[in-house]
C-alpha positions as CSV (number, residue, x, y, z in Angstrom):
1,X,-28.8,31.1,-32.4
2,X,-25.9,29.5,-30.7
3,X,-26.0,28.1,-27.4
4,X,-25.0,30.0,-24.1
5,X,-22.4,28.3,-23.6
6,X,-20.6,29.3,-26.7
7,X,-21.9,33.0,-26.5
8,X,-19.2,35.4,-25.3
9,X,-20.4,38.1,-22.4
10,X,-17.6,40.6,-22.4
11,X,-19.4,41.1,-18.5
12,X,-18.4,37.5,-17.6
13,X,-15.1,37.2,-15.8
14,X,-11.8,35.7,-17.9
15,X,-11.6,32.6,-18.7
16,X,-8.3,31.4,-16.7
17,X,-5.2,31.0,-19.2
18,X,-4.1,28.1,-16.9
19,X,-6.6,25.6,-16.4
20,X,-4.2,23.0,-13.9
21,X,-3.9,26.1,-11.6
22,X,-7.3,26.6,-11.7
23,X,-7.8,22.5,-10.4
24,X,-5.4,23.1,-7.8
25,X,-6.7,25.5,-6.2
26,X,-10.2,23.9,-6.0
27,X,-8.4,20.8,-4.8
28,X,-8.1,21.3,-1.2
29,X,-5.9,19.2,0.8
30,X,-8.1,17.4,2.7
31,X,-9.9,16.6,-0.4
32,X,-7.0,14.3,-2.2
33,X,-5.9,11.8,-0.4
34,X,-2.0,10.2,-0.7
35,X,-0.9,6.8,-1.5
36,X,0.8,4.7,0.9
37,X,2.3,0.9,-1.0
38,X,2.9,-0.8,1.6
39,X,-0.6,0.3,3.8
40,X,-1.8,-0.8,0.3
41,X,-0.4,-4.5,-0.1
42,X,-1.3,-4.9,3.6
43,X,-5.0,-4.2,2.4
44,X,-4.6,-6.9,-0.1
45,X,-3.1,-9.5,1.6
46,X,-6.3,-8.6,4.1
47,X,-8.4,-9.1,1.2
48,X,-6.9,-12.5,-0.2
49,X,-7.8,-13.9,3.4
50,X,-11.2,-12.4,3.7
51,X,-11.9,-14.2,0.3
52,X,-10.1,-17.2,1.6
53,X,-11.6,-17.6,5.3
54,X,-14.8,-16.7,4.3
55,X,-14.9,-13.8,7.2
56,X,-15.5,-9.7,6.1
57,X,-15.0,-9.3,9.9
58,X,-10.9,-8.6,8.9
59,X,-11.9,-5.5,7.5
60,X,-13.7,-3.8,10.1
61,X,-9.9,-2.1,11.8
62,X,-9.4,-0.5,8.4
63,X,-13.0,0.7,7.8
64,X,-12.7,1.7,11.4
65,X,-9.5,3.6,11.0
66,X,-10.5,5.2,8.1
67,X,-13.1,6.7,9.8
68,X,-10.9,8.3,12.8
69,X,-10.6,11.7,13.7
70,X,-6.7,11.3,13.8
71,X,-5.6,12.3,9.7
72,X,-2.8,9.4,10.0
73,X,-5.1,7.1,11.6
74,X,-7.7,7.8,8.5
75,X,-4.7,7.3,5.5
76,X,-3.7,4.4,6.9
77,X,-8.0,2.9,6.7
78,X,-8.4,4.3,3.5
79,X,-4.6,2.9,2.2
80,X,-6.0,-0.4,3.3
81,X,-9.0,-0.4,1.9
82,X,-7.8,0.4,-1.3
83,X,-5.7,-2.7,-1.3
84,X,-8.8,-4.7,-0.5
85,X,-10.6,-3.1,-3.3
86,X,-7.9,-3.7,-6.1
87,X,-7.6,-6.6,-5.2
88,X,-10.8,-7.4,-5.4
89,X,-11.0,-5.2,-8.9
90,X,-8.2,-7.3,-9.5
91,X,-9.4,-10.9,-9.3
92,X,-13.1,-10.5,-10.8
93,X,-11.5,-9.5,-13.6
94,X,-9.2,-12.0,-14.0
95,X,-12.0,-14.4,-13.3
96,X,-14.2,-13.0,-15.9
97,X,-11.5,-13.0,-18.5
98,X,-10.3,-16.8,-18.0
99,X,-14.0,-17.8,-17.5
100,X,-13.6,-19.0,-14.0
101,X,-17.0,-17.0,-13.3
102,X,-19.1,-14.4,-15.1
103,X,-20.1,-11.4,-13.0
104,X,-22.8,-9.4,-15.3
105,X,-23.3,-5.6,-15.6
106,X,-21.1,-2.8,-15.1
107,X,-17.9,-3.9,-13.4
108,X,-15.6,-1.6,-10.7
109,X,-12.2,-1.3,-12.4
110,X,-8.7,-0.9,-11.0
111,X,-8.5,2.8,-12.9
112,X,-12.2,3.4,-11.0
113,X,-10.8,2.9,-7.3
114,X,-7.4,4.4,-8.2
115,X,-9.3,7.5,-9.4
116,X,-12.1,7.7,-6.8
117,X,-9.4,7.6,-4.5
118,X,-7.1,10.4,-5.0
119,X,-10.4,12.1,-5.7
120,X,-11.0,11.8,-1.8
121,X,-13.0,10.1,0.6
122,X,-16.5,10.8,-0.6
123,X,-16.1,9.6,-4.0
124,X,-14.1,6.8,-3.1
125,X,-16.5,5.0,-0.4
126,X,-19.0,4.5,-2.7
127,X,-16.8,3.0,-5.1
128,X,-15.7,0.6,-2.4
129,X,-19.0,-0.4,-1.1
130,X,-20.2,-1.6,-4.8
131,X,-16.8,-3.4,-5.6
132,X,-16.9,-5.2,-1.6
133,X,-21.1,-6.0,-2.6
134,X,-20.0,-7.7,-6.1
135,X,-16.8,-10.1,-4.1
136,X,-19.2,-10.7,-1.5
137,X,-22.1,-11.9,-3.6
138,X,-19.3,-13.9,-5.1
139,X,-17.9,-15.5,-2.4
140,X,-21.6,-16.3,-1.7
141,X,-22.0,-17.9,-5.2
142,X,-18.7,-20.0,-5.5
143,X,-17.7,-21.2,-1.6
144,X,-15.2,-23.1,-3.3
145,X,-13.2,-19.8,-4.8
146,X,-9.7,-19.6,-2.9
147,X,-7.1,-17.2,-4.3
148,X,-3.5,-16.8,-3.8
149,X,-1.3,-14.4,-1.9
150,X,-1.3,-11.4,-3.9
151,X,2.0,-9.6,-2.2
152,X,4.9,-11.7,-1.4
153,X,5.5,-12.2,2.4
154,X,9.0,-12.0,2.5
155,X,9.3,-10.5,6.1
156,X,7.5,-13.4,7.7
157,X,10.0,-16.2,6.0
158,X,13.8,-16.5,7.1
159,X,16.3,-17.0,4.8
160,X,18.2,-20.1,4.4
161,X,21.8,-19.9,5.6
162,X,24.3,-19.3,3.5
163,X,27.5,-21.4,3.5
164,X,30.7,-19.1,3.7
165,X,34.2,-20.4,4.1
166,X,37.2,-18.8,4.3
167,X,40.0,-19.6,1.4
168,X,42.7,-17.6,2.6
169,X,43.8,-14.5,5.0
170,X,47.0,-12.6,5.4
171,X,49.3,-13.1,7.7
172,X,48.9,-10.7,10.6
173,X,51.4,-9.6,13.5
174,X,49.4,-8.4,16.8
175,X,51.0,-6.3,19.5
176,X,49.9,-5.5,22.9
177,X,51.2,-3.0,25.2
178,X,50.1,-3.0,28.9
179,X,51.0,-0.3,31.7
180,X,50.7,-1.0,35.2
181,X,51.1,1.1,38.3
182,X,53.4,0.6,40.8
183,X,50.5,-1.9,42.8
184,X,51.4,-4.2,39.4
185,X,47.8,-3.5,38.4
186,X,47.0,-3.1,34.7
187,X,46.0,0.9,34.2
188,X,45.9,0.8,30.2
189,X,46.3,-2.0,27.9
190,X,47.3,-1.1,24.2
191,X,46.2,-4.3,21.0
192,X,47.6,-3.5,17.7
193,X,46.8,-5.5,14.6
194,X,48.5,-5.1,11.0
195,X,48.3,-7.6,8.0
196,X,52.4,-8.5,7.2
């Protein structure tokens, strides 16, 4: 006998001929939630200081706004706190694979908090909580661990000057035309400029 679920009921509805329409419509919008880059280096940069200052208390605003009511207020949180995660994916692994450290058991990928993420809020959070536990039992273990700035910040640092010097210009012919009233006061003045 086979199993059930290889017996065909001809009283069962039709299986669907399109199986991506099928997702999409049990997808709802408030289920998948959209990627913002730069919410998500801010979120990194938040977590490279956490990791450096020894101080979790930086990421209370984004739990915090991803918690709102307000639907920007909560993709900006969750944004963030996906940049805190990778990152945090991000440099366990790297550790682990140079031998820097050596975290045991299961560990919470890149591709998990990517994928937990668009998958929405509920599936995410957990995701994020064992991730933030395993960098936090870290920092705990190693007080000397300091990491680098994972995103360049380029918009806090000006650029040096650049030297510019003129080699050569055309010559140029400028004439003016003013009108006066009969007072002798100027009523319109009139500057033309043309290269010779």
């Amino acid at each position: 006998m086979s199993s059930p679920a290889l017996q065909h009921d001809s009283s069962s509805p039709q299986v669907s001929r399109d199986p991506a329409k099928e997702i999409r419509e049990h997808l709802r919008p408030a289920h998948v939630t959209t990627f913002d880059s730069g919410l998500v280096d801010i979120g990194a940069l938040a977590a490279d200081d956490t990791i450096n200052l020894r101080d979790t208390s930086r990421l209370r605003r984004f739990a915090d706004d991803a918690n709102s009511d307000d639907p920007h207020t909560a993709k900006a949180g969750m944004n963030a706190l996906l940049g805190v995660a990778t990152r945090f994916a991000d440099l366990i692994a790297a550790g682990n694979a140079n031998g820097a450290f050596k975290v045991c058991g299961a560990l919470v990928t890149r591709s998990d908090l990517l994928y937990s993420f668009k998958m929405g809020r509920g599936k995410f959070v957990p995701v994020f909580h064992a991730i933030s536990k395993t960098m936090i039992q870290l920092i705990e273990a190693a007080p000397g661990l300091r990491v680098g700035n994972a995103v360049s910040r380029t918009e806090t640092t000006e650029a040096a000057p650049m030297k510019v010097e003129i080699t050569g210009m055309p010559s140029r012919a400028t004439t003016s035309t003013i009108e006066r009233n009969q007072a002798g006061e100027i009523t319109s003045t009139v500057q033309v400029e043309a290269d010779l």
